[in-house]
N, C-alpha and C positions, 0 to 999 in steps of 0.2 A: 180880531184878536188872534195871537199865537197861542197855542196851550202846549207848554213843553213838556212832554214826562221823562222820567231820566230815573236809572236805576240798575242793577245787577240780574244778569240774565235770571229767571226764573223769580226775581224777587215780584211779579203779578201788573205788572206795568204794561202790558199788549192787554191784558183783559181789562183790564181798569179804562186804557185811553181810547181802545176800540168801544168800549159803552160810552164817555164820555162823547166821541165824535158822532157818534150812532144819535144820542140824543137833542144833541146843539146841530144835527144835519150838518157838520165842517167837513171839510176835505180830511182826509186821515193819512201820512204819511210815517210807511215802516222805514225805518232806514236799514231794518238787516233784510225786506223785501230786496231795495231797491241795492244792496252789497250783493245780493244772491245774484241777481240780475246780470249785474257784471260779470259779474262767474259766466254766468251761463252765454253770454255773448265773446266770449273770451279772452276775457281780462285773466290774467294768470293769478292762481289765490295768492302766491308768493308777493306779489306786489302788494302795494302799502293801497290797499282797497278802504280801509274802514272811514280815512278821513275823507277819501274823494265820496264814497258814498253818502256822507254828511252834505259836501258840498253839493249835489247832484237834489238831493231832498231840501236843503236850504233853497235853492235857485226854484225848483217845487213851490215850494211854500211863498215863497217873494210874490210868483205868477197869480197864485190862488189868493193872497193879499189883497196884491195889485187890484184884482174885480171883487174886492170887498167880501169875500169867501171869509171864515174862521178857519184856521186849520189846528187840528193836532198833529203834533210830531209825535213818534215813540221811539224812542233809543235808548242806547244805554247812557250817553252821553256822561260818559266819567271824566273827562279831561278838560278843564279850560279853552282849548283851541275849539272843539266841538261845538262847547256851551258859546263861545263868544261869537261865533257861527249866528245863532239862534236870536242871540243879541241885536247883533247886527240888522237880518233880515229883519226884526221888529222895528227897529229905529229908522231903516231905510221905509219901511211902509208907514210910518206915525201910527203905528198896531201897538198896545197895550199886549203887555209880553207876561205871560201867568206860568210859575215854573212849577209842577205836583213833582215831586222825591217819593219816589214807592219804597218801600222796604219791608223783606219779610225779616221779623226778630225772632225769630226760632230758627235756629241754624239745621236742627234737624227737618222741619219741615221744610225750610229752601233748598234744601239738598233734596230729599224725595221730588220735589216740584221739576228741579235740574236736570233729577237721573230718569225719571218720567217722563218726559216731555217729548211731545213730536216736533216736528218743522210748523211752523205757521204757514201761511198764504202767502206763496212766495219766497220761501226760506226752504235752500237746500241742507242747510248743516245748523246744528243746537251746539252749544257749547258743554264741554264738560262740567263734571263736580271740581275737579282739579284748575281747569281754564278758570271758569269763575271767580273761585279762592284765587288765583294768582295773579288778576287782574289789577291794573293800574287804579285808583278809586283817589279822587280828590275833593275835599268837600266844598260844597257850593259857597258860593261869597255872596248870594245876592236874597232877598226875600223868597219866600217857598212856601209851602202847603208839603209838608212830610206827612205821607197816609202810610201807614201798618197793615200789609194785607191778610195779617193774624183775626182782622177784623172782617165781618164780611161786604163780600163787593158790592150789593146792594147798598150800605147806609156811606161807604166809601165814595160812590157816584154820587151819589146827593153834598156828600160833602165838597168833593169837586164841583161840582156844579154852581154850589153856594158859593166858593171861594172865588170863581172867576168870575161869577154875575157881579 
């Protein structure tokens, strides 16, 4: 199975799909890890990195498919090209494709989360309060599991977990 999570920096989607993968034992795949990475091997930030590191984690996830592995993806995945990415790799593997939409609905809270926040595991640079709000955002076309991270991430995992089993 894929388990795609997808969501606005800070809105709680790395803690969510990192328990999520941690529990179903899947292969776990950051794609702002694997953007950082290119950085750091040097790919210039100025180039258009955000899609190629999609495709870098797409091709990721096909391999770990391929030997029957689950994987979660974690991205922000706001654009159709991304998401159809994700698509794809499920339909090339005959994998059952499960998409969780995080969101946090207190605008003040997602903001403290955003202007707090360190790098993850593999992540040189966090986005802004500003980058976030002025981000590209399109809404999904296909079935979801939308979780509220207003809620906590304990009864959140169970809910994931339930919805992809």
């Amino acid at each position: 199975m894929l388990i795609v999570f997808g969501g606005l920096p800070g809105s709680g989607k790395s803690t969510l799909s990192a328990a999520v993968a941690s529990r179903l034992a899947a292969a776990y795949l950051r794609v702002d890890a694997v953007e950082s990475a290119m950085w750091e091997c040097g790919i210039d930030r100025g180039q258009p990195t955000g899609l190629a590191a999609y495709g870098v984690a797409q091709a990721i996830a096909a391999a770990n498919l391929g030997l029957g592995t689950t994987v979660v993806a974690d991205a922000v995945n706001a654009v159709e090209p991304a998401r159809d990415g994700w698509r794809g790799v499920a339909a090339a593997a005959g994998v059952p494709l499960r998409v969780v939409e995080v969101v946090c609905s207190d605008p003040v809270e997602h903001r403290r989360r955003v202007e707090s926040r360190e790098p993850g595991p593999g992540q040189r640079f966090v986005p802004t309060w500003a980058q976030v709000r002025a981000r590209e955002w399109q809404p999904w076309t296909e079935p979801r599991l939308t979780v509220d991270t207003m809620t906590p991430s304990v009864e959140l995992v169970e809910r994931i977990l339930e919805y992809v089993s």
